[in-house]
N, C-alpha and C positions, 0 to 999 in steps of 0.2 A: 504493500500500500504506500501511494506515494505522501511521504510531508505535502501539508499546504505552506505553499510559502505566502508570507507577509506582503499584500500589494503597497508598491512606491504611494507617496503622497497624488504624484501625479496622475496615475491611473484612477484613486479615490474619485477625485476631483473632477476628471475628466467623465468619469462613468454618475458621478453624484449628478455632475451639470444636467449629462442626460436624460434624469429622471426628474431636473427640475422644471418648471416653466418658465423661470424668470430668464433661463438663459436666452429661450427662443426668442426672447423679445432685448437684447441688452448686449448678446453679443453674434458674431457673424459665423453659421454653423455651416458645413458642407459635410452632408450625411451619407454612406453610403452601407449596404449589407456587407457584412462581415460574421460569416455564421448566424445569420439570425438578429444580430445585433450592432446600432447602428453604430455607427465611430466616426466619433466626433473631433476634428483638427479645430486647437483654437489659435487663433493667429500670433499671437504674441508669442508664442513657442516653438520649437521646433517638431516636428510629428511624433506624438505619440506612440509609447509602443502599443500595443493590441490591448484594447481594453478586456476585463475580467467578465466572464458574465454575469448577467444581472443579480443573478438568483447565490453571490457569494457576494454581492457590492451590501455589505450591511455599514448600519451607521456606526458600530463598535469598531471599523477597522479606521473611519476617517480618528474618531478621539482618540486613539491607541496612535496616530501618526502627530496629531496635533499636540495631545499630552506630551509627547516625545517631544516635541519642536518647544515647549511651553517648556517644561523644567531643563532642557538644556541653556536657554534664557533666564533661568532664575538667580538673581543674585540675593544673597540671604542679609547683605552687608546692608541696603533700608530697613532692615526689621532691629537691625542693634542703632539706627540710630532714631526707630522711633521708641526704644526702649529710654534712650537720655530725653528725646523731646518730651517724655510722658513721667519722666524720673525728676523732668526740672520744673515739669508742671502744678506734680504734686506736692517739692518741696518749699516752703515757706521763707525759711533764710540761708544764708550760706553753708553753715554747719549741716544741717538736712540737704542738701544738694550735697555737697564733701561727703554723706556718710553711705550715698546711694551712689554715684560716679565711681567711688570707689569700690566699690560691688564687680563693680564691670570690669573692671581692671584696662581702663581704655591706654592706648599707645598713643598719645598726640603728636600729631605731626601737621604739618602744611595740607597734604593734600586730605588728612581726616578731618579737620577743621574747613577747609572749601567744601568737602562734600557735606560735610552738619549744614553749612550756609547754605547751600546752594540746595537742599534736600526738601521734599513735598513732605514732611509727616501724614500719616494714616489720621486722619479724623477722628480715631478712636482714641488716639496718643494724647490730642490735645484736649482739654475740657472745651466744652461750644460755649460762645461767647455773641454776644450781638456783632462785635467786629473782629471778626477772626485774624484779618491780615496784619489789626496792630497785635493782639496775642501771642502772633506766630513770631513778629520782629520781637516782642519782648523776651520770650524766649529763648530767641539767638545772641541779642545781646548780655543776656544773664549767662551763658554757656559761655562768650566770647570774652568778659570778666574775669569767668571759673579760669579759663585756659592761662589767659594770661600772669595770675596765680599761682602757676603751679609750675614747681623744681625744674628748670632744666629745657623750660620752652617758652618761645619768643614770638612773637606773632611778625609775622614775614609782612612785607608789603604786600603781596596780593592778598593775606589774610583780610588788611585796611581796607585794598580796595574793596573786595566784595562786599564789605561790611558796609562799608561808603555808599556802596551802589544799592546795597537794600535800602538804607536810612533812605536816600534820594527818590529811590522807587517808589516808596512808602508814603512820601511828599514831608517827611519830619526833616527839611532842610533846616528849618533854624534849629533844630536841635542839633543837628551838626557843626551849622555854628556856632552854638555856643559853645558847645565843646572845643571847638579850632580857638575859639577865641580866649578859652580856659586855657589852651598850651601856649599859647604863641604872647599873652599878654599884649604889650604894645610894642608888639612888632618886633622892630631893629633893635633895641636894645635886648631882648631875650637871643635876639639871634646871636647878638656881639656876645654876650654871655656866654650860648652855646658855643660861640667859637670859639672863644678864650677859653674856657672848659676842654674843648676837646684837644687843642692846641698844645696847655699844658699838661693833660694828666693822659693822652692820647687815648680817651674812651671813645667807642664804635658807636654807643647808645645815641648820639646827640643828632649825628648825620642820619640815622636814621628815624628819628625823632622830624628832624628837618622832611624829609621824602614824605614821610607820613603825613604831616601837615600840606604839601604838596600836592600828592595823591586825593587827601581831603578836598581842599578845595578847587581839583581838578574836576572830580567827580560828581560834585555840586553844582557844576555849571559856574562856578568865581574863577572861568579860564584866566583873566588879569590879574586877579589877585593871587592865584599861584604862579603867574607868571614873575610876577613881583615879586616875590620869595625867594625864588628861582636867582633872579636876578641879586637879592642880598645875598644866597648861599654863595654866587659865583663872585660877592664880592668879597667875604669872606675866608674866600678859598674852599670851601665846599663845592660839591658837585654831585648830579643823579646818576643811579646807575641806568642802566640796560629799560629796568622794566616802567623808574620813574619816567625817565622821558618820552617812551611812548607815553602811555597813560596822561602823561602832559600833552603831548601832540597830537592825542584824539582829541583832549578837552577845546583845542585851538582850532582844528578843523570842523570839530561841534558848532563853535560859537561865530563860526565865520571869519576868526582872525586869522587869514591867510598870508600877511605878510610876517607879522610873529611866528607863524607854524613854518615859514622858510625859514628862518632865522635857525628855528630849534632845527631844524633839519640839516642846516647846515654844522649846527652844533655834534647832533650825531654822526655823520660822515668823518668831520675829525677828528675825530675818539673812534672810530673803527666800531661801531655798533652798532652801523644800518644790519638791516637784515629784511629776512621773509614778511616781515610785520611794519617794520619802515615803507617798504615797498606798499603794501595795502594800503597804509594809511595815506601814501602819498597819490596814489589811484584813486582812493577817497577824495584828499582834498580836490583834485583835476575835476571828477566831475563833480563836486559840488559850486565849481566855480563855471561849469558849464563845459570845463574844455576837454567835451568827450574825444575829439581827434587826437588831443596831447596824450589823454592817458591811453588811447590805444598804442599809438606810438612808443610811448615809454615802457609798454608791456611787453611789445615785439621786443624792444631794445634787449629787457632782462632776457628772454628767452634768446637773444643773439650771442651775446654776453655768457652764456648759459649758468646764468646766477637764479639761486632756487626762489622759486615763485611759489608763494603759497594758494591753494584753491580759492582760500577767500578773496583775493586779490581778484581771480577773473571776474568771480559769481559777481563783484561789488561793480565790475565795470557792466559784464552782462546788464543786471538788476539796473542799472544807470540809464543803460542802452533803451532799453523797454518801456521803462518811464517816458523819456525822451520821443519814442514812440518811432525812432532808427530800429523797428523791429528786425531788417534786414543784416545793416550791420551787425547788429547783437549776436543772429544764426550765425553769421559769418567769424566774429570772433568766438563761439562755442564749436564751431567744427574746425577753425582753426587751432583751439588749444585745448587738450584733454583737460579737464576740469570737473572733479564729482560735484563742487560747488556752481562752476557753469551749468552744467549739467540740469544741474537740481531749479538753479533760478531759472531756466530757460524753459521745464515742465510747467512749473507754477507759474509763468507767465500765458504758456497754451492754454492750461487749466483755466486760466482766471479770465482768459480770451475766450472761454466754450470751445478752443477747438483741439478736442479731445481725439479724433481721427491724426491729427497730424503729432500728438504727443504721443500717441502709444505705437506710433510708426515710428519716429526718431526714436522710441527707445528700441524695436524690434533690429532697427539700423545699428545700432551703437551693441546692441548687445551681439549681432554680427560679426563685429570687428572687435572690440575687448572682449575677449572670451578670458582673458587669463585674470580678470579683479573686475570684482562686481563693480558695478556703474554708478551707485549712490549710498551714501551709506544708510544707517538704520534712522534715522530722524528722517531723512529725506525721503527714504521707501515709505513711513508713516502717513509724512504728510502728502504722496501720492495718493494711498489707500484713501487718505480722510476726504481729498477732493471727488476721486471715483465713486466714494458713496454720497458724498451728499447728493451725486446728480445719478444715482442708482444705476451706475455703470459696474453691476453685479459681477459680470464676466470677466469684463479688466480687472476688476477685485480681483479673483480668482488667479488669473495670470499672474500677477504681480506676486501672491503669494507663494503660489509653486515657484516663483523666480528666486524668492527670498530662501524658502527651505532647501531648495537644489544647490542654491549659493553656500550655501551652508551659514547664511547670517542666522545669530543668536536674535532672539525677538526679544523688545525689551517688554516693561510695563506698558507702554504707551501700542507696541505690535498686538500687546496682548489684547486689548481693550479694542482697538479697529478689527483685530479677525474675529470676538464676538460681535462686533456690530453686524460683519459681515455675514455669521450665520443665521444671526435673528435678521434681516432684511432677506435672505434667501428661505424663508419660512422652513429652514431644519433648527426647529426649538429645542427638541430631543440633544443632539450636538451643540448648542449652546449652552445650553444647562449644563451638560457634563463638562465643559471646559469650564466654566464658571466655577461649579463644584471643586475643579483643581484647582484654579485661579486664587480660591480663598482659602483650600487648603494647604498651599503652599505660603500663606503669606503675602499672596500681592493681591490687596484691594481694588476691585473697579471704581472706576471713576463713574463720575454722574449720567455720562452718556452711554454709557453701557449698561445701567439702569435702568436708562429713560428706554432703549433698543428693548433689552432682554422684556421688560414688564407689559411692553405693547406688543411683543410678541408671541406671548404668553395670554394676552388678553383679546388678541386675533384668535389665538390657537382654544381658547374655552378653558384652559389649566387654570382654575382657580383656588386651588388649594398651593399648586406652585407658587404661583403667581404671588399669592400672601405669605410665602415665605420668604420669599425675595425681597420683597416689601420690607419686612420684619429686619431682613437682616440690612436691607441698605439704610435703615431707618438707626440700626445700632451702630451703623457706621459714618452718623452722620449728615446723611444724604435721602435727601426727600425727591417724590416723582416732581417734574413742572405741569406746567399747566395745562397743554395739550397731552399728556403722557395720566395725570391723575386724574381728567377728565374722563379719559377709555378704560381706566381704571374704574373709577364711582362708576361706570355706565357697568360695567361686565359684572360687577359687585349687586347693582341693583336687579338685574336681569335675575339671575341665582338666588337673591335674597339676603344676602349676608347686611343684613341693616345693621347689627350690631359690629362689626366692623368698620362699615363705612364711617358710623358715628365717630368711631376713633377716629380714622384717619380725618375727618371733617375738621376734628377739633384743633389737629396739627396745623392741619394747611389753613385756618385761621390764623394760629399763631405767626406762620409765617406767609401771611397775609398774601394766598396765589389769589388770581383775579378769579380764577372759574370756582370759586366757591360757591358763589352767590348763583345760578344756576343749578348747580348738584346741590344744593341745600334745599334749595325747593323742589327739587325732585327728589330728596329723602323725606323730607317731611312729609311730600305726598306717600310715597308708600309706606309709612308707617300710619298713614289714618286710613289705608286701603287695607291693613293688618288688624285694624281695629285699636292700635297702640296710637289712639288719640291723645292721652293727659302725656306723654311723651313728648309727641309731637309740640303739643300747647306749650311744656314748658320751656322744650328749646327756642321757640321760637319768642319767650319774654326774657331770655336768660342772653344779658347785656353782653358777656364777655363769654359764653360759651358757643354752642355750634349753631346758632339759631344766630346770632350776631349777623348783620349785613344780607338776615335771609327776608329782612322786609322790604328789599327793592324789589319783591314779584306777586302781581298781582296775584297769581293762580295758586300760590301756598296757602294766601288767606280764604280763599274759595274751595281748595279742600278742606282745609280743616274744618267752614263753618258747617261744609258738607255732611260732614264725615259725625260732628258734636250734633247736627240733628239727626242722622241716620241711629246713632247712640242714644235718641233722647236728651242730652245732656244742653238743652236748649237754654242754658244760662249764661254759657258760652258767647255764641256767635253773635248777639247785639254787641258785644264791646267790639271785636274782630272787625264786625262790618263798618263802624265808625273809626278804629283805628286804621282800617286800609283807607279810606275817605283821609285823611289824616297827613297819610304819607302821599297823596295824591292820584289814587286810583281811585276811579269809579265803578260803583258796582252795577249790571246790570239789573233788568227789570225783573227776573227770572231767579236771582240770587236773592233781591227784597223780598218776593212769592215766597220762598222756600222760606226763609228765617219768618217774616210774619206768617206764614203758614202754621211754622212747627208750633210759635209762639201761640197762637190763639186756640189752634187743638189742644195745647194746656190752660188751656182757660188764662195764660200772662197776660191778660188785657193793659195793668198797670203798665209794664214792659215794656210793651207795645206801645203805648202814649210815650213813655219817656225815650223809644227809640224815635218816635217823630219831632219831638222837642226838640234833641240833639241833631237830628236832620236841619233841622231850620236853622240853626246854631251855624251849621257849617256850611251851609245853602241859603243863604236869608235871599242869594237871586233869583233861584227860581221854585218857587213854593210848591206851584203844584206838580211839580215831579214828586216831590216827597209826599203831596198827599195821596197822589197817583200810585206810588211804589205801594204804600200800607193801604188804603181801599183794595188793592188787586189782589193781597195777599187774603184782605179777609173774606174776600167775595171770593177765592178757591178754597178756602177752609170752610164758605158756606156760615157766616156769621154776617148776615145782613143787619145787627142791630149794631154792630160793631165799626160795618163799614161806614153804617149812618151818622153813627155818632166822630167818626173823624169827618164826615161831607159837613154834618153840621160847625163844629169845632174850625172849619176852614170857611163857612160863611161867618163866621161873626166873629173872625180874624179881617172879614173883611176882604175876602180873597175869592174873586168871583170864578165857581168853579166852572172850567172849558168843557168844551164838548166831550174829549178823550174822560173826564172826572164823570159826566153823568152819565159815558156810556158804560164804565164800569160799576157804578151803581145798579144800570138797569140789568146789566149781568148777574150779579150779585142777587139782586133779585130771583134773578132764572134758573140760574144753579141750584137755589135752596130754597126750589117749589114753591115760592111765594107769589103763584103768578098772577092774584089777584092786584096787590102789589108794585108789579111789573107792569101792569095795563094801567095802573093810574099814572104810576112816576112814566112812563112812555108819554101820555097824554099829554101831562106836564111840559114834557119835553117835546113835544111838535110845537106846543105855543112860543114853548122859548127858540129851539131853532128854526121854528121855519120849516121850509121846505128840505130836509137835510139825507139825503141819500145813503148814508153810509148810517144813521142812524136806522132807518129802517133794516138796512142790510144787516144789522147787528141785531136786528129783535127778531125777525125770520130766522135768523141764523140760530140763536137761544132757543125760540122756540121749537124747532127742527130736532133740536140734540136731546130736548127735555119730554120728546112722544109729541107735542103737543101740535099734530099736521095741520088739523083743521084750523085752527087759531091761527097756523104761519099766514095759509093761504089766504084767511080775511085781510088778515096785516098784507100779504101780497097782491091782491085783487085794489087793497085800499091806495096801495104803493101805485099800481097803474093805471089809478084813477085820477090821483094826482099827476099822470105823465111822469114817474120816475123811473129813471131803467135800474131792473136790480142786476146786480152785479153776477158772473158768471160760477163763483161759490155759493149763492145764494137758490139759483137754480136748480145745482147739481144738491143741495142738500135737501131743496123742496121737493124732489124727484124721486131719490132716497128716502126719505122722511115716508112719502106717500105708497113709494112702494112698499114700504115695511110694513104700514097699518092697511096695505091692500085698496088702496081709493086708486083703483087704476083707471076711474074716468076722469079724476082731476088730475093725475100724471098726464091723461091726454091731453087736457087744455093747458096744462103748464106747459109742456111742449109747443105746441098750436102758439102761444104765447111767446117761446125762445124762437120760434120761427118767424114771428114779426121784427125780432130785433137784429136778423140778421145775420149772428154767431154762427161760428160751424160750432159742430157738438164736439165738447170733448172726451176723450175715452172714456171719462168717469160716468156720466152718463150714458154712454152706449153700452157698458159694462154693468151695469145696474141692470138696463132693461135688459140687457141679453141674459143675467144672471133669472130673474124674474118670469122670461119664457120658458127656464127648464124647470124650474118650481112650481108652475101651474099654465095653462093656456088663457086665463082672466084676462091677461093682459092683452093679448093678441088678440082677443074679441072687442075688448073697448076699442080696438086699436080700427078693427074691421069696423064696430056701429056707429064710429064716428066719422066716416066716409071722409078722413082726408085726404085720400085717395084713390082712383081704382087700381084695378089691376096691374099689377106691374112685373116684366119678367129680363133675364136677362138682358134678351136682344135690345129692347128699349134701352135699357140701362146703358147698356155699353154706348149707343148711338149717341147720347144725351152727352155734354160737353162740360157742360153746367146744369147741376142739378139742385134743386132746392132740397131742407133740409129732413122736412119728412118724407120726401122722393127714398130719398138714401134708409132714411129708418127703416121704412116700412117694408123696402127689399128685403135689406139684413135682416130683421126681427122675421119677415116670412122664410127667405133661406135658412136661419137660425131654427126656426120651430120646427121645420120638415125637410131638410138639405140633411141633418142629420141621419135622418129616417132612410134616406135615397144614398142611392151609388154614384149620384151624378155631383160630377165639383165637388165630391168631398174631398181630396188630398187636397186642393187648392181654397180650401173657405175660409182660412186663417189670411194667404196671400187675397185673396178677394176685400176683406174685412182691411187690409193693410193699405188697402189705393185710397180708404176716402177717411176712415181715422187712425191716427195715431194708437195700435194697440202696448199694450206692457204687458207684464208677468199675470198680472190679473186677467186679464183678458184670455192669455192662453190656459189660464186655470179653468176659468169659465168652460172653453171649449174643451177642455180635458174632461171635463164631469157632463157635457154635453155628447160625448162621443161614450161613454162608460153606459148612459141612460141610454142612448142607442143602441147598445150592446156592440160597440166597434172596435173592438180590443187593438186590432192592426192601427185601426186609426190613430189611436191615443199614444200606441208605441211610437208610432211613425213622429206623432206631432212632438212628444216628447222630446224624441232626437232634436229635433227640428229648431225647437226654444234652444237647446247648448250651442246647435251651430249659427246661429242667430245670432250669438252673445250673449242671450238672457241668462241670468242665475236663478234656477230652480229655489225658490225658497220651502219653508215646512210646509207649506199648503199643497204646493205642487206633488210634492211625494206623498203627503196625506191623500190627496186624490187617487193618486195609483195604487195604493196598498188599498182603499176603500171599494174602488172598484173593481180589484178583481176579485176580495173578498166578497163584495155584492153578487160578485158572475160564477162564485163557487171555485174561482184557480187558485186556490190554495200554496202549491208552489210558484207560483208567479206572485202573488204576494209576499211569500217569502224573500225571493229574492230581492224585491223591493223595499221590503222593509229591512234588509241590510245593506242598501245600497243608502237607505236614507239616516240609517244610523249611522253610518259610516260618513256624511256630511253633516252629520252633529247634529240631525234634526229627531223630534219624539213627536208620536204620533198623538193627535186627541184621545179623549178620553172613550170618543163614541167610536172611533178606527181600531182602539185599540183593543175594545172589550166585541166589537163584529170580529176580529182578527184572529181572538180566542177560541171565539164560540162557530169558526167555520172549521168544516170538520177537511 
């Protein structure tokens, strides 16, 4: 049996690609069979060997190549120095620092004290603080104290500078000064000191005492006044070495003094101390004075010369070139002079130009040709990766890594944290978690955007049990989701239910005040009154500094809850609520006042009630009768007409003449709660006061219609077109209605007879009535006959006619309707017939459904069934109550079955009477 061997990184990747989708869209694939399986060439590389097949590409072989790639890049020497940042954190004075440092047994030296400076501590190291960046300098300068301290070690000038360049970072420039100014006193005479000190007793401390102060105010931006210095040390007889007067001669080219900056330069040429770093900075000063021709020129020269030129020297003319916007030239000195720093500026200028085809082609070129030392180093390979993803150039991801692992480069922290970005943007979450998983137990912390990646991919992927462990842990480490990252977060949190988590997390991201709180706050408070955890909800949201804080900028919180306190009963609630949103400047609608005086008055709160209109007027003195409108509507649905009265009266002898909208809800009020004796006076009333008023009438037909009472509508309608008024086209369709229920289907004739004077085409609702009407009894089609509106009428007519009036049209359909059923003729087409002259809906084809069952048409009904899906119609409970109904009426027993699990299966349940016929058919 043969061993399996271990596939290369490159084959993973290449066969992982395969199986992903993002590649087909991000990088350029050329497919071809190869046993079965396609093989995939990605451009950046050279051809592939034979990929593995599918059925051995598991995700455990890429983490076993990447874990490999991950601890060969681990460096253990950050974790001992977030052991001192965390050791000087916790100690209080020097003696407790002295008794812990020495624990550790540190070796001090120059380059251990640059890397303390210059080093990120782990967030766990340091206690959190509102201002972390001054914490972290205080901490280095307490370490940089200790050092100085102790037996045997001297703090180097580049120790200063870095230290110099924090302080300055940091913007604590006059604390630097005062410091300079604490060594140096007044000036020249401490220096005359120093020299006559070191003169006579030949001590090393003073000159470099002198550079320090130099360095100081080099690094500070007081290029003159270390220039100054400079110039007493040289009168002195002192002098800088090597590293002071660079560090002086950037501060000079910094500040634009470029006839000074020759000067030093000429300084260093005769002391023999030019060097790779002279050269840079004098390429610097060239083009910061514009004279980009000079410093190419003098770059050729070094390279003629063959005097060693440092990378950063090209990148800084490159970088110039690009600016300058000589993007030509620029190419032209990058493939003139090998440079991983030309190199690197010349990518992130493509990058930063969009043009990402011509960058990953110059590196496909170069890596061509230097085959023998990788092309950029690991910072530069970083910040390619970081540009390729933000513009989701997945596949160049991809390349570039394989490039880095083959190279055999070590990945540092910062490698680590872009190749998880890059498996969470290629949706392998399973392989980001396990790298992660090493990441932290190895000791190297992710950084924030590696967080923000892993937890939206995680929250894409449904893991939420993951997902809150990551949370958890990047949360001990310092590091909270942002705003668009904690937003998909609370969404995938609310979806699943975890309201008791979210709550937590709510109360963080308060504290550190993200913008999308306010948003997810109101969408938790809703779903905790949708759990019934209302007094929760309540309190968070009157709880000033907890998670309810900033949750009153949205109207719809306070609209659940008041919901959610009457759905509870708890109706002592929502009057304060509704005045408090009023408050903050929402308005509530008309339908929200319904509901809270609703709840209010079904408990008898009448007092309540009055003092929620009090406070209406309080906060609305402009416009009154909205408020008195809001509370009459309420109590006229609650069916308390002595209540509604007594605010209509309460509003006249405020003096506030109530409108038309105030008495028609009166006479409603009336009609809801059977007073109709009541109704017919205050109505009376109201013709004297309005007049001739249309919409007033259309609202007492309308009441009266809902409340049985037909015969009463139609006097009020008969009365309505004696005065010439037209009623309205809901006013019809409910007198139509109304009449067919209580069976007066000679006065549905004349109402009809009557919408035919006015012109109207009918609408489905009416046509659906009567057609519903014809298959419950033939009454109707006999008034329809003894009232001779008109003769006979059959197809051929019909179709000839162009323009047809509107009982023309009735009286077809209602005759095809009653006996088209019955017949073979035009029945698959009497839905499309019905279709040419009104607009039918679902109703309409229900109708005909139960019209074809009574005719015993089984085909029919199948047929028409289909018929409504491909339509577009959406079958509602009715429609499948029909079919389970009537085949159980026709005895099909299993044809009812099957329908009643087709309609169970769209989440509908049948009536009561469907369901108990459905039982008892054998």
């Amino acid at each position: 049996m043969l061993g399996f061997v271990k596939p290369s990184p490159r084959n993973i990747l290449q066969c992982l690609l395969i199986r992903s989708s993002f590649f087909f869209h991000s990088a350029t694939v050329s497919a071809s069979s190869v046993d079965g399986v396609a093989a995939v060439r990605i451009g950046f590389l050279p051809p592939p060997n034979p990929p593995l097949p599918l059925d051995k590409l598991e995700s455990s072989f890429i983490i076993s190549s990447f874990s490999d790639w991950f601890r060969r890049g681990y460096d253990p020497f950050p974790a001992l120095l977030d052991q001192i940042y965390s050791a000087i954190a916790s100690s209080d004075d020097g003696s407790a620092i002295n008794a812990v440092l020495f624990r550790l047994r540190l070796r001090l030296s120059e380059d251990f004290v640059l890397r303390f400076l210059r080093h990120h501590p782990h967030p766990s190291a340091v206690p959190p603080s509102p201002d972390a960046s001054s914490t972290l300098l205080q901490l280095r300068i307490r370490f940089f104290d200790w050092c100085s301290r102790q037996p045997g070690y001297f703090h180097s000038r580049s120790v200063y500078h870095a230290l110099f360049r924090h302080l300055y970072r940091h913007r604590h420039v006059s604390f630097v000064m005062e410091c300079l100014r604490r060594f140096s006193a007044t000036g020249h005479i401490s220096l005359s000191a120093a020299a006559t000190s070191a003169t006579s007793s030949g001590s090393k401390g003073h000159p470099r005492y002198c550079q320090a102060l130099v360095i100081g105010y080099a690094v500070t931006g007081c290029a003159e006044r270390a220039l100054q210095l400079f110039a007493r040390m040289r009168y002195h007889g002192l002098d800088l070495d090597d590293f002071c007067y660079h560090v002086l001669l950037n501060s000079l080219v910094e500040a634009s003094l470029f006839e000074f900056a020759d000067s030093v330069f000429t300084h260093i040429d005769a002391r023999g101390l030019a060097g790779p770093v002279t050269a840079c900075i004098r390429v610097k000063s060239l083009c910061r004075q514009g004279r980009l021709d000079d410093a190419a020129a003098y770059l050729r020269e070094l390279y003629l010369c063959d005097q060693l030129v440092a990378d950063r020297t090209v990148g800084t003319l490159v970088q110039a070139l690009c600016k300058a916007g000589r993007v030509d030239c620029a190419g032209q000195i990058v493939e003139e002079f090998s440079s991983s720093e030309a190199y690197s500026v010349w990518i992130s200028h493509l990058l930063s130009a969009e043009k990402f085809d011509t960058a990953m082609e110059f590196l496909r070129k170069k890596k061509g040709i230097d085959t023998d030392r990788s092309l950029l180093e690991i910072s530069q390979y970083n910040y390619l990766i970081q540009q390729l993803l933000r513009r989701n150039m997945l596949g160049e991801v991809c390349d570039v890594l394989v490039e880095m692992m083959e190279e055999g480069i070590s990945p540092d922290q910062n490698t680590m944290d872009v190749t998880l970005c890059f498996f969470c943007k290629a949706g392998m979450v399973d392989v980001a978690i396990e790298l992660y998983n090493l990441k932290t137990e190895i000791g190297v912390a992710p950084k924030r955007t590696v967080y923000n990646h892993l937890i939206n991919a995680l929250c894409k992927d449904g893991n939420v049990d993951e997902v809150l462990k990551v949370i958890e842990e990047s949360m001990s480490q310092g590091y909270f989701p942002g705003n668009q990252t904690f937003t998909r977060l609370a969404n995938v949190l609310l979806r699943k239910g975890k309201l008791e988590k979210l709550g937590s997390l709510l109360a963080e991201a308060l504290k550190r005040k993200l913008r999308s709180t306010i948003p997810i706050q109101s969408r938790y408070l809703s779903a905790l009154c949708k759990i019934g955890a209302v007094k929760e909800a309540y309190s968070d949201l009157l709880t000033a500094n907890g998670v309810g804080a900033g949750v009153v900028m949205y109207k719809s919180t306070y609209c659940n809850l008041i919901r959610a306190f009457i759905k509870l009963r708890m109706v002592q609630f929502p009057p304060g609520l509704l005045i408090q949103m009023q408050e903050l400047g929402f308005v509530p609608g008309r339908r929200l006042y319904r509901e809270v005086v609703f709840s209010l008055c079904e408990m008898n709160m009448f007092d309540v009630v009055f003092s929620l209109l009090n406070r209406q007027l309080e906060i609305r003195p402009q416009d009154p009768w909205s408020c008195y409108n809001y509370i009459i509507d309420g109590a006229a649905h609650s069916k308390k007409p002595e209540m509604a009265m007594e605010v209509y009266s309460r509003m006249v002898n405020a003096g506030i003449e109530p409108n038309l909208c105030t008495d028609i809800l009166i006479l409603r009020c009336y009609l809801k709660s059977s007073h109709f004796g009541k109704a017919f006076r205050f109505f009376r009333l109201l013709k004297e006061k309005h007049m001739m008023s249309t919409k007033l009438y259309n609202v007492f037909i309308h009441g009266l219609c809902e409340a049985g009472k037909s015969e009463h509508a139609v006097e009020i309608w008969r009365e309505m077109r004696e005065r010439e008024l037209l009623p309205s086209l809901q006013c019809y369709e409910e007198l139509v209605r109304a009449l067919c229920l209580s069976s007066s289907y000679d006065l549905v004739i004349r109402v009809i007879k009557d919408f035919k004077e006015t012109g109207r085409q009918v609408s489905s609702f009416i046509l659906n009535v009567l057609l519903l009407h014809i298959l419950k009894s033939q009454k109707l089609l006999l008034a329809w006959d003894q009232s001779n509106v008109l003769g006979d009428t059959n197809l051929g007519v019909l179709n000839q006619q162009s323009k047809l009036s509107v009982d023309v049209i009735l009286e077809y359909l209602m005759k095809e309707f009653s006996n088209g059923l019955r017949m073979k003729d035009n029945l698959e087409k009497f839905d499309e017939l019905i279709e040419q002259y009104f607009p039918i809906d679902i109703y309409t084809y229900n109708v005909l459904l139960r019209g074809s069952f009574m005719a015993r048409r089984m085909d029919f009904a199948f047929n028409l069934f289909r018929r409504i899906q491909d339509k577009g119609y959406e079958p509602n409970r009715w429609t499948y109550d029909i079919m389970v109904h009537g085949f159980c009426k026709l005895g099909y027993r299993k044809c009812a079955e099957k329908w009643m699990e087709e309609m169970s299966l769209n989440g509908y349940q049948p009536t009561w009477y469907t369901l108990t016929l459905y039982n008892n058919t054998p």
